[in-house]
mmCIF file of the C-alpha atoms, coordinates in Angstrom:
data_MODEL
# 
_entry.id   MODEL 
# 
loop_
_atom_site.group_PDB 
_atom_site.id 
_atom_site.type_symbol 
_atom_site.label_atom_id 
_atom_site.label_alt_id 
_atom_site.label_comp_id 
_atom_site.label_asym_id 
_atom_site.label_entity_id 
_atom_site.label_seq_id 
_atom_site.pdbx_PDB_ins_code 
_atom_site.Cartn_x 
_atom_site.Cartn_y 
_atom_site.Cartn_z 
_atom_site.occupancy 
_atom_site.B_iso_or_equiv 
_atom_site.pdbx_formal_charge 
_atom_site.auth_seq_id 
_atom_site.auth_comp_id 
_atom_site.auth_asym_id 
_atom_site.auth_atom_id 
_atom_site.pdbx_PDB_model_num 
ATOM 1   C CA . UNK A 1 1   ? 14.087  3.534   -3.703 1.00 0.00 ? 1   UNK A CA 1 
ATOM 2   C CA . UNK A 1 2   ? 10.759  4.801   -3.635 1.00 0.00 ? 2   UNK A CA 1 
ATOM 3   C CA . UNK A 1 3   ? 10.201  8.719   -4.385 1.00 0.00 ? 3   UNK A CA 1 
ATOM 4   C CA . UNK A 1 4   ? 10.799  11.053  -1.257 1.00 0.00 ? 4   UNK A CA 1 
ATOM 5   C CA . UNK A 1 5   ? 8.009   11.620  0.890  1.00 0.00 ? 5   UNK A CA 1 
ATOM 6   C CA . UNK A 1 6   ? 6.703   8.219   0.045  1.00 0.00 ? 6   UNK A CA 1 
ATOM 7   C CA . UNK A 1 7   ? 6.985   5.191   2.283  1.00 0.00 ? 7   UNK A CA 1 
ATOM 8   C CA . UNK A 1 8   ? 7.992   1.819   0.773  1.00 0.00 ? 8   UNK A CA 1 
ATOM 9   C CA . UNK A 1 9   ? 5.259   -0.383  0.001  1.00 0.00 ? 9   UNK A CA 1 
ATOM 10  C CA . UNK A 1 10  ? 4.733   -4.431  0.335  1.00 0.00 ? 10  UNK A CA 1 
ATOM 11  C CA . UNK A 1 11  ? 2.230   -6.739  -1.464 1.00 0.00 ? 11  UNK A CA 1 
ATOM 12  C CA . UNK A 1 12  ? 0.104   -8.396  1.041  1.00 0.00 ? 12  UNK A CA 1 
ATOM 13  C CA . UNK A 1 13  ? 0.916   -11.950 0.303  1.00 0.00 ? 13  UNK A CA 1 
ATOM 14  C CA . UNK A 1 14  ? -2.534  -13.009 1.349  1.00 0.00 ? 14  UNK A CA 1 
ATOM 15  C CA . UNK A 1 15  ? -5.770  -13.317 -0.835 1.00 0.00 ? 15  UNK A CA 1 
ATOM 16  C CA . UNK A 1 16  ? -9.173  -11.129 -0.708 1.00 0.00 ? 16  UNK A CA 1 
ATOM 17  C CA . UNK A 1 17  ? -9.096  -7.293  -0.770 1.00 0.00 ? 17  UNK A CA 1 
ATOM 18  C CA . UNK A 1 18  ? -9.056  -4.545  1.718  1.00 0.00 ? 18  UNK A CA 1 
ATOM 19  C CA . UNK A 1 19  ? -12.340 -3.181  1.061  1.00 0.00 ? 19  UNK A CA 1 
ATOM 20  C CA . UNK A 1 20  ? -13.920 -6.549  2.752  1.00 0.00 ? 20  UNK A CA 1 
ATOM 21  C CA . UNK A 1 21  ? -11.931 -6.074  5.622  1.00 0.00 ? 21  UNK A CA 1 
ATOM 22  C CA . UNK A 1 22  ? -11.382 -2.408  6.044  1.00 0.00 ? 22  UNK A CA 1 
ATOM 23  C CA . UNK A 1 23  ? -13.725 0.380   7.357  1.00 0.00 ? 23  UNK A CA 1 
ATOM 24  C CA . UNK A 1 24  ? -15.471 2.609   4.984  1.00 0.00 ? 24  UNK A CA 1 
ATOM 25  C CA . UNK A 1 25  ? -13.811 6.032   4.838  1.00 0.00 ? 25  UNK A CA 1 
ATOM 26  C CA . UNK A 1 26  ? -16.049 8.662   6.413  1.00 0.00 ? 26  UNK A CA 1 
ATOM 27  C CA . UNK A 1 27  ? -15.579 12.568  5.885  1.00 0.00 ? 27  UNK A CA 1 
ATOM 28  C CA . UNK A 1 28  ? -13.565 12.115  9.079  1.00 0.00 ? 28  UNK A CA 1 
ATOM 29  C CA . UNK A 1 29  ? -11.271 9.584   8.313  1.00 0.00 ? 29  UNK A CA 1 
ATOM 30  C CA . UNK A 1 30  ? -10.471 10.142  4.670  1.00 0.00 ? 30  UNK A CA 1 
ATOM 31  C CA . UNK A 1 31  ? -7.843  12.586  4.105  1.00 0.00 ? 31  UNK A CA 1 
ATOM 32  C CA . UNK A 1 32  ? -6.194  9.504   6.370  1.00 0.00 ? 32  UNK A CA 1 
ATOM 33  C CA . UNK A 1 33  ? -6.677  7.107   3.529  1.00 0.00 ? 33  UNK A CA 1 
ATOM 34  C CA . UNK A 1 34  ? -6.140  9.709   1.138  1.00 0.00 ? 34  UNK A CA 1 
ATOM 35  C CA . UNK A 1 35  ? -2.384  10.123  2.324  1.00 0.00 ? 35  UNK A CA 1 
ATOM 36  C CA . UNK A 1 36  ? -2.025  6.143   2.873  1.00 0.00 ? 36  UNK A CA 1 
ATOM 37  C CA . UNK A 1 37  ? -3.092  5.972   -1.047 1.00 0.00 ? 37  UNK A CA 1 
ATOM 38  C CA . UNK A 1 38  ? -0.431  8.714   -2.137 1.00 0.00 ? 38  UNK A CA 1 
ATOM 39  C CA . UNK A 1 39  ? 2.459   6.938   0.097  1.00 0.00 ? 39  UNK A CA 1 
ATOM 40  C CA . UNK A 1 40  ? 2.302   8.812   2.923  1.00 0.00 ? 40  UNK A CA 1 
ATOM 41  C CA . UNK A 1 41  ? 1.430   8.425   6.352  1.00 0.00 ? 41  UNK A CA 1 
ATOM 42  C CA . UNK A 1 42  ? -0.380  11.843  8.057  1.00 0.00 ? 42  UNK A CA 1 
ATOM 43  C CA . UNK A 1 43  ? -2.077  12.165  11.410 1.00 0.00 ? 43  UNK A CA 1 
ATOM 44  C CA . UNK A 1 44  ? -4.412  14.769  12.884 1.00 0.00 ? 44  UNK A CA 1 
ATOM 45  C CA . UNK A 1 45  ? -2.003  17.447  14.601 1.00 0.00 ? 45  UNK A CA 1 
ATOM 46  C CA . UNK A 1 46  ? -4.212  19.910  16.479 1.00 0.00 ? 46  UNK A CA 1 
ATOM 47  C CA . UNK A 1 47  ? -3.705  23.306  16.110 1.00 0.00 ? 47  UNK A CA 1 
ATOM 48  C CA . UNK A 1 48  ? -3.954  24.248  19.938 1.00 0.00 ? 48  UNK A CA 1 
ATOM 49  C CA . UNK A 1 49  ? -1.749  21.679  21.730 1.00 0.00 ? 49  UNK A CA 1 
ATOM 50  C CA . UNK A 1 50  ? 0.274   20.507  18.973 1.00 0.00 ? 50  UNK A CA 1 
ATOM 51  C CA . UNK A 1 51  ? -0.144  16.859  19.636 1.00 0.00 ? 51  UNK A CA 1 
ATOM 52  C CA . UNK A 1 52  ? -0.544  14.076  17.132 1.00 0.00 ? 52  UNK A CA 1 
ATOM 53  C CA . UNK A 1 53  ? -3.214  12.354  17.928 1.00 0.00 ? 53  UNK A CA 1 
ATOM 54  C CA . UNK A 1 54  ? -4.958  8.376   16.306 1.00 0.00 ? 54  UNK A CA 1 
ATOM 55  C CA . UNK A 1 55  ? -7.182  7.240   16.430 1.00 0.00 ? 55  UNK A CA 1 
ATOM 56  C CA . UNK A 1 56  ? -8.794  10.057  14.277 1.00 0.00 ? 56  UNK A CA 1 
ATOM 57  C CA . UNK A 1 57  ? -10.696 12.103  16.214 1.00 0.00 ? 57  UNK A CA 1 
ATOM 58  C CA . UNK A 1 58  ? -13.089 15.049  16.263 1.00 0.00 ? 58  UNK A CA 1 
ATOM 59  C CA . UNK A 1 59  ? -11.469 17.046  19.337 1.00 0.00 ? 59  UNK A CA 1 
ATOM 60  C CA . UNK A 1 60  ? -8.075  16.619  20.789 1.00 0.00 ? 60  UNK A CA 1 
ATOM 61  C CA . UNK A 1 61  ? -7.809  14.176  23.620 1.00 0.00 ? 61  UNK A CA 1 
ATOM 62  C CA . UNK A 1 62  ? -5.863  15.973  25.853 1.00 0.00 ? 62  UNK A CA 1 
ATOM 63  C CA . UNK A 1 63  ? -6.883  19.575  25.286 1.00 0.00 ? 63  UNK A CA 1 
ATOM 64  C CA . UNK A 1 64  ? -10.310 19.220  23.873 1.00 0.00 ? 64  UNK A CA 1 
ATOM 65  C CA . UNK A 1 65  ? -9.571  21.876  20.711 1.00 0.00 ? 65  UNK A CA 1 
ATOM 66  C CA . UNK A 1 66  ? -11.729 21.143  17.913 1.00 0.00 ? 66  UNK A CA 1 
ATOM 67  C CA . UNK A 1 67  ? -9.653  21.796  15.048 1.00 0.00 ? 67  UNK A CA 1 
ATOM 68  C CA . UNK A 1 68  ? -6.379  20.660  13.964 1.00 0.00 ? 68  UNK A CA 1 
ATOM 69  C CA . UNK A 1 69  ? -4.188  19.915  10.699 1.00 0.00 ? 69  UNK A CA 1 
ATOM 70  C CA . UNK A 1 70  ? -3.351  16.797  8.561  1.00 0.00 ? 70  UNK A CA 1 
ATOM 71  C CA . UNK A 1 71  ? 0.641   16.389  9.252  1.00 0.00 ? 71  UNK A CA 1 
ATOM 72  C CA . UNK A 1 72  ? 3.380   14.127  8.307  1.00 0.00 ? 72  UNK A CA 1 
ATOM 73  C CA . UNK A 1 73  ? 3.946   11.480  11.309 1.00 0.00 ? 73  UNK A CA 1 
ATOM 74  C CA . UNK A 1 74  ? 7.355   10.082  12.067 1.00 0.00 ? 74  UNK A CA 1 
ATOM 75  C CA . UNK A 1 75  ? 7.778   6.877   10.700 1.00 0.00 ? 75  UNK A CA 1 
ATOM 76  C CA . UNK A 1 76  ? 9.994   5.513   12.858 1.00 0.00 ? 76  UNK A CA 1 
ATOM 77  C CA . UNK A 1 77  ? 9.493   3.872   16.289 1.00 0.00 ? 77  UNK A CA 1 
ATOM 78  C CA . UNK A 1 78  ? 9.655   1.354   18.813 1.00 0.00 ? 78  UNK A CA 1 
ATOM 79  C CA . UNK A 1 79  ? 7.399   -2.029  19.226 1.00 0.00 ? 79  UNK A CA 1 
ATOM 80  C CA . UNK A 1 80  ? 5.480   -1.494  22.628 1.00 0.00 ? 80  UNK A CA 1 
ATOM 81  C CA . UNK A 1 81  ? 3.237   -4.603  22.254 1.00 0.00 ? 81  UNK A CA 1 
ATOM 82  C CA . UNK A 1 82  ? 3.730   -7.760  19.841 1.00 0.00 ? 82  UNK A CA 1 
ATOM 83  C CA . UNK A 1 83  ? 1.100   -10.967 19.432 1.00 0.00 ? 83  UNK A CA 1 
ATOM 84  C CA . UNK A 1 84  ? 1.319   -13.856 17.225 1.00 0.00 ? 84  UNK A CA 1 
ATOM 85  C CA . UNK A 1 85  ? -1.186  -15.382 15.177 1.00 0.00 ? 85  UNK A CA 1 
ATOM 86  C CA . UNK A 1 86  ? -1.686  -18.955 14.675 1.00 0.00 ? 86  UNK A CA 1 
ATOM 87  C CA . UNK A 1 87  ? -5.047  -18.595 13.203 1.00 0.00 ? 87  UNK A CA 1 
ATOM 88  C CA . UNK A 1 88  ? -6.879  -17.006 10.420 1.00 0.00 ? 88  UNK A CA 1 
ATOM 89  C CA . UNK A 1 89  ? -9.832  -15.519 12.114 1.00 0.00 ? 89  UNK A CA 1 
ATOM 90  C CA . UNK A 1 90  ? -10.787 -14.183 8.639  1.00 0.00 ? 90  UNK A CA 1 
ATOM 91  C CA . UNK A 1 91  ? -9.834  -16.033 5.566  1.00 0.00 ? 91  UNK A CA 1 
ATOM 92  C CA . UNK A 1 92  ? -7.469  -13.326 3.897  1.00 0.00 ? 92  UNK A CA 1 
ATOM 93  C CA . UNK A 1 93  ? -4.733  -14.501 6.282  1.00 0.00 ? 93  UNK A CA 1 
ATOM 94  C CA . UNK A 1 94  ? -5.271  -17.942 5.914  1.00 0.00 ? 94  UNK A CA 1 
ATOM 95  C CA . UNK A 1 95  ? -1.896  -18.506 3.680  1.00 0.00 ? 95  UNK A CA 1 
ATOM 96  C CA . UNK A 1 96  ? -0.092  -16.260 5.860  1.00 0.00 ? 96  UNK A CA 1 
ATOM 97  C CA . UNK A 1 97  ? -0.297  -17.776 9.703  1.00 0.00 ? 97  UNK A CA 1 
ATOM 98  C CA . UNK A 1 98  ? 1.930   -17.732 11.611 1.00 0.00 ? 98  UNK A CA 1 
ATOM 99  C CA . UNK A 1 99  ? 2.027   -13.532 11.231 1.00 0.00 ? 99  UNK A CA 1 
ATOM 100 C CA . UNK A 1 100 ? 3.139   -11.056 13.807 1.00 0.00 ? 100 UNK A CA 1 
ATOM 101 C CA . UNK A 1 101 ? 1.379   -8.185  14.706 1.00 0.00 ? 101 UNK A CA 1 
ATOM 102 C CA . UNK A 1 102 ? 2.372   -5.171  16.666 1.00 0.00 ? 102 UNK A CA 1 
ATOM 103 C CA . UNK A 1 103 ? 1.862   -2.090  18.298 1.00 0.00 ? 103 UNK A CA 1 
ATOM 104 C CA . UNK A 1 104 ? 4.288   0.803   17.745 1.00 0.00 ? 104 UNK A CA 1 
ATOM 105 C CA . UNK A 1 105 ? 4.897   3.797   19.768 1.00 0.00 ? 105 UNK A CA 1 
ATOM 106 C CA . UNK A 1 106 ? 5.654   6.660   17.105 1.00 0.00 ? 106 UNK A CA 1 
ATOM 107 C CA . UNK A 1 107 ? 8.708   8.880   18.083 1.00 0.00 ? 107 UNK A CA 1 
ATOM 108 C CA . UNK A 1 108 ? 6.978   11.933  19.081 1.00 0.00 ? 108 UNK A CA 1 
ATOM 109 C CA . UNK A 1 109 ? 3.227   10.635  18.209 1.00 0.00 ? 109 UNK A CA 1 
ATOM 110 C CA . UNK A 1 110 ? 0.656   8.324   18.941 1.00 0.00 ? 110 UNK A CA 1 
ATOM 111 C CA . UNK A 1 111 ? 0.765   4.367   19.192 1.00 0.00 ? 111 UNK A CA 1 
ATOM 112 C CA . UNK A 1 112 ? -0.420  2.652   15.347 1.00 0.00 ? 112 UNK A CA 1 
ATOM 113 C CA . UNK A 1 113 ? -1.119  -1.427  14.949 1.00 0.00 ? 113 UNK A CA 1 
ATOM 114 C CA . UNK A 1 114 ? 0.145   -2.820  11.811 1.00 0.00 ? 114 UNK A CA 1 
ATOM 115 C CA . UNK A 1 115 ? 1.461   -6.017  10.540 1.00 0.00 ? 115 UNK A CA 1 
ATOM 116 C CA . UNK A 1 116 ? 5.386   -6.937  11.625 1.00 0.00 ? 116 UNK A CA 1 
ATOM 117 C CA . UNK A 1 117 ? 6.807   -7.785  8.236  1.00 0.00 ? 117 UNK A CA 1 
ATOM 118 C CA . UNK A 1 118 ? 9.799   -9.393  8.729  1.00 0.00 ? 118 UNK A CA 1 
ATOM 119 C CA . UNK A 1 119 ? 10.835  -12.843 9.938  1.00 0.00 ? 119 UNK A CA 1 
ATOM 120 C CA . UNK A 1 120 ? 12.549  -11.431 12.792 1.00 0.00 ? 120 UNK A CA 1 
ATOM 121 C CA . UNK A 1 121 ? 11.698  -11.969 16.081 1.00 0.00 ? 121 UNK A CA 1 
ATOM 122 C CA . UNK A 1 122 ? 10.084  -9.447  17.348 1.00 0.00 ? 122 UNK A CA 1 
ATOM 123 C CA . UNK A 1 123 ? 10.885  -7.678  21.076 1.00 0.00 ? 123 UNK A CA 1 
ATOM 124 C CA . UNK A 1 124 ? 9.585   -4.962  23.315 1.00 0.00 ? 124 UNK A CA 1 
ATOM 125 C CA . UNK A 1 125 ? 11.589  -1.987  22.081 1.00 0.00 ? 125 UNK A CA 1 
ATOM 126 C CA . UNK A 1 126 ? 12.451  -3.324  18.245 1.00 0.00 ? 126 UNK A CA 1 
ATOM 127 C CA . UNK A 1 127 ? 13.471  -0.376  16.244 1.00 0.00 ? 127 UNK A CA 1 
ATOM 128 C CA . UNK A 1 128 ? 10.885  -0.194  13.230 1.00 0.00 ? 128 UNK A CA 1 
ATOM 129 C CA . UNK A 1 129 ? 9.948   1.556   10.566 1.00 0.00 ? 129 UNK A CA 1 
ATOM 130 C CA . UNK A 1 130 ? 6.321   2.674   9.097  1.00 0.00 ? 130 UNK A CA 1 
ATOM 131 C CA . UNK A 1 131 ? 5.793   0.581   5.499  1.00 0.00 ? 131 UNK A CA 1 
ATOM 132 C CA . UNK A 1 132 ? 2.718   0.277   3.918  1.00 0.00 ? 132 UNK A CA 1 
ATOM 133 C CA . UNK A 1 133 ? 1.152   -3.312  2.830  1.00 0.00 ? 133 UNK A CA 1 
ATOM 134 C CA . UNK A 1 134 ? -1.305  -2.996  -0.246 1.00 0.00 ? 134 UNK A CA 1 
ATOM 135 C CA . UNK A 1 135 ? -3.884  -4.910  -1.142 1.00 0.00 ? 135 UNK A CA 1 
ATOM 136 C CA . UNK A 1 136 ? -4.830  -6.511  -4.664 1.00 0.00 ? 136 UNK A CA 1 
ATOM 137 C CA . UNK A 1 137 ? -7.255  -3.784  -4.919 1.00 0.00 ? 137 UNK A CA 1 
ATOM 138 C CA . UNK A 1 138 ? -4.956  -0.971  -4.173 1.00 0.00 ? 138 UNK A CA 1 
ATOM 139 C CA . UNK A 1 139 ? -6.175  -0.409  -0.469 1.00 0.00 ? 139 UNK A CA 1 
ATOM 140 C CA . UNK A 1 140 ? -3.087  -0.025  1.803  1.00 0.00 ? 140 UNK A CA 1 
ATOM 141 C CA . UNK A 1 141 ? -2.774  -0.011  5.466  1.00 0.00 ? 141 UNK A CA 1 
ATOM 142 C CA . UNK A 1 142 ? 0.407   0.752   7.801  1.00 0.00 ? 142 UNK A CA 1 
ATOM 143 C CA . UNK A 1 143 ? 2.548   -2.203  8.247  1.00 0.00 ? 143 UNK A CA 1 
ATOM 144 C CA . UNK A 1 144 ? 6.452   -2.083  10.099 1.00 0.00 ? 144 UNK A CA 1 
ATOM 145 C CA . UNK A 1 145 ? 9.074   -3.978  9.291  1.00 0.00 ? 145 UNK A CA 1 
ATOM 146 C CA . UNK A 1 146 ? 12.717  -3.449  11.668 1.00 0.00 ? 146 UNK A CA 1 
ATOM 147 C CA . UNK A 1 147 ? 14.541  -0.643  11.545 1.00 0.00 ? 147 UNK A CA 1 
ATOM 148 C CA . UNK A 1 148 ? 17.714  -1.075  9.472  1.00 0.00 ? 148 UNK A CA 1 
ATOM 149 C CA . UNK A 1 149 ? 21.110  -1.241  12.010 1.00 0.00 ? 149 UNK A CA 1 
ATOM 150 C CA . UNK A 1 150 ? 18.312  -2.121  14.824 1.00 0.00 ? 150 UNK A CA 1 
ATOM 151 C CA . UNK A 1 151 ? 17.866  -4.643  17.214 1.00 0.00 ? 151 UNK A CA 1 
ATOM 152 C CA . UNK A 1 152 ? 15.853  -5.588  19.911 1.00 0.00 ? 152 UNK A CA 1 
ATOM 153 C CA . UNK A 1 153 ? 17.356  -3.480  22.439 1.00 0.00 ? 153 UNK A CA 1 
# 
């Protein structure tokens, strides 16, 4: 079990490393990948509104406050969107196609995009939870895999 306040993490079982497919941290974006390399998942909350808020941002979407804090985000949520890939459009996923990935609607935050890691089929409405996949070169990226107990549903 991993330490509290960390999320589980996965080996990406393709080849390559995240830095050739990831986007260079900015000052913006890299207390983001800061927390993702400590095991944790945060999100801009602003400080006005209270909303989470991703993609990161320099002012709040729906209230237009500049400033806001780095916050825990629930880790738990429901699939809104699912696709299936049959091809490698990059050759990191090459061993790994067919591979599932989805978008989740956060209980009480924002929508992320991660890999489905699970065989299960996945459904409008799967129960997930937040994981993080981790490349060979220690770069790690949200990932779900199905909520333990959970269904489609």
């Amino acid at each position: 079990m991993p330490p509290r306040g960390t999320l589980p993490i996965h080996d990406f079982p393709g080849t390559g490393i995240g830095a050739e497919l990831l986007p260079l941290p900015s000052a913006d974006t890299a207390p983001f990948y800061q927390a993702l390399a400590a095991g944790e998942l945060r999100l801009q909350r602003c400080a006005e509104c209270g909303r989470l808020r991703y993609p990161i941002a320099p002012v709040c979407p729906w209230c237009a406050a500049p400033d806001f804090e780095w916050d825990p985000a629930p880790t738990g949520g429901e699939v809104h969107a699912w696709v299936r890939y049959h091809r490698a459009f990059v050759p990191a996923f090459a061993g790994i196609v067919p591979y599932v990935v989805v978008s989740v609607a956060l209980e009480r935050g924002p929508r992320l995009v991660g890999r489905l890691l699970s065989a299960a089929e996945p459904a409008t409405a799967m129960p997930v939870e937040a994981v993080l996949e981790q490349w060979a070169d220690g770069s790690r990226v949200p990932a779900f895999v199905p909520r333990e107990g959970g269904g489609a549903g």
